[in-house]
Steps between C-alpha positions, in 0.01 A plus 500: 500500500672456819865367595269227705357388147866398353724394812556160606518397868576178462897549395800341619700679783823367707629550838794745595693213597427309189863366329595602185446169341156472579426766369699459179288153452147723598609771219561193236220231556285808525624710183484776794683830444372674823356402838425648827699462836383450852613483847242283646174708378763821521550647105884528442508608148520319120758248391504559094789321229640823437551529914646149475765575260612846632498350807757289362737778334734620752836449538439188708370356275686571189627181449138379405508683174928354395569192288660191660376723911449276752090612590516611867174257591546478845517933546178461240328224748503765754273730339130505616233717404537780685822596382369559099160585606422896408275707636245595183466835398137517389217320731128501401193404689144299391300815460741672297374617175678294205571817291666642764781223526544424186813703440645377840456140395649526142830679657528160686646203390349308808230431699339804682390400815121640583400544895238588701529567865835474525509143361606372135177330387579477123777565198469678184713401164548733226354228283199520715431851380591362120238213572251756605522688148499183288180467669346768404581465144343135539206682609474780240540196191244277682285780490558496057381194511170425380402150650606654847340763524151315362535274817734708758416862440578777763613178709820447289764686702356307816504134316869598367593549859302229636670206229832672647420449833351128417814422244771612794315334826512174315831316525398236184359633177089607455344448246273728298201320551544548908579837465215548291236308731675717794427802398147446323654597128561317198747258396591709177554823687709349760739369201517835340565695842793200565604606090571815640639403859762282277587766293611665798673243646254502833433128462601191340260341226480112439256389247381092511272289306365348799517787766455815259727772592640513835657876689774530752698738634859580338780395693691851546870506339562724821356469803498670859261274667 
């Protein structure tokens, strides 16, 4: 597995002269906690919440953190995003071997930005790496079950990835009898590989009378894209 297989290149960035309060709104409507920073196409560094706040701690702004302080908004509408933007410590590229990164990642609370040639082509989360695992584990119980592997066999690890990939393309829910005709298996192993995608928390399961059960992706509590 390779830091190509988990990153996402289609994230949210800003601009370095970006104003504070768009990016505020960004890191709210969003549920962001981390995001790149450009110059044009020119990689200036990461903007995370913790950065926010410490940006926010000095003596100049001390009055943000009294009772009854007047809030200095228009020194605070000045800010842009260069000036909390940090450069990252750790930076990974496509071809990099997942096991390798791992530790660097989970030292991170925020995105790590992947490049290759010089250019930031995608981000990696920590929860990324935690995604990856729960994946695997969905893969070793499908592999316990029975009715899958009667229909699936050695293909199981493939057609958990595959519903995965089919599950997060697709904006509206699927349901089981798509994924099923997709990918040439049967309706009752595609329910007990989503059984264990649930358990996980890799997808969301909705069951109706008329439309049988339905998959989508879960909406992230925390998100850097």
């Amino acid at each position: 597995m390779k830091i190509k297989d988990i990153m996402h290149t289609d994230f949210v960035s800003f601009q370095a002269d970006d104003s504070l309060e768009h990016i505020l709104n960004c890191f709210i409507e969003n549920n962001m906690t981390s995001a790149p920073v450009f110059d044009g196409e020119k990689f200036v560094g990461i903007i995370t919440e913790f950065g926010l706040v410490k940006h926010f701690t000095p003596k100049k702004f001390h009055s943000l953190w009294k009772k009854d302080k007047q809030t200095p908004i228009e020194e605070m509408r000045s800010v842009v995003a260069r000036d909390i933007a940090k450069k990252p410590p750790v930076k990974l590229t496509p071809v990099q071997e997942l096991h390798s990164a791992i530790k660097k990642v989970s030292d991170i609370q925020y995105c790590v930005p992947v490049f290759e040639n010089n250019k930031l082509v995608g981000v990696v989360r920590s929860r990324d790496v935690a995604k990856f695992f729960a994946t695997e584990f969905v893969k070793d119980e499908a592999k316990k079950i029975p009715e899958v592997m009667a229909t699936v066999g050695d293909k199981t690890d493939m057609s958990v990835d595959q519903m995965l990939e089919i599950i997060n393309n697709c904006n509206s829910p699927v349901t089981a009898v798509e994924i099923a005709k997709r990918l040439d298996i049967s309706l009752e192993s595609v329910e007990k590989i989503a059984g264990c995608l649930y358990k996980y928390d890799l997808v969301e399961v909705q069951h109706s009378f008329f439309r049988g059960t339905r998959l989508k992706k879960c909406t992230p509590v925390y998100s850097t894209l």
